[in-house]
C-alpha positions, 0 to 999 in steps of 0.5 A: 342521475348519473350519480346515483348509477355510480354509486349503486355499480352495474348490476348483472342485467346491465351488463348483459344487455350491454354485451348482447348489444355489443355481439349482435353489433358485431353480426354486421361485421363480416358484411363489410368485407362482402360484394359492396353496393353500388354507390351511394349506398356503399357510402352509407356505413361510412357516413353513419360512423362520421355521423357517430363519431360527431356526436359522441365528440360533441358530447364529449365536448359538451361535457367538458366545456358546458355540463349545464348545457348538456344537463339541460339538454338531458332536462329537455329530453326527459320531460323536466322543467 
């Protein structure tokens, strides 16, 4: 499937739904310079990004080291057999 988006290029809506995502992303940022919480909620943005950044890693990984187990994973996630 990610082929076919390749080939194809972005189109306009995409790219647009990527830059609102991106900007409303950016809307929480001054937050993190305010007043903090008390603890464990002020830890809480920082495990969210740890989280993330385990993910997108082993994604990467994934894609690197087994692209059959990832495209199963996708499989499985989609529904397909």
């Amino acid at each position: 499937m990610s082929e076919w988006f390749l080939l194809r290029g972005p189109r306009a809506p995409h790219v647009l739904t990527a830059l609102a995502a991106f900007a409303l992303l950016l809307v929480g940022l001054p937050a993190r310079s305010t007043r903090q919480p008390s603890w464990p909620y002020n830890v809480l943005p920082d495990v969210f990004l740890g989280l993330l950044a385990a993910g997108v890693v082993y994604f990467l990984f994934l894609r690197a080291a087994a692209p059959e187990r990832l495209a199963q994973i996708e499989a499985e996630t989609l529904g397909e057999d």
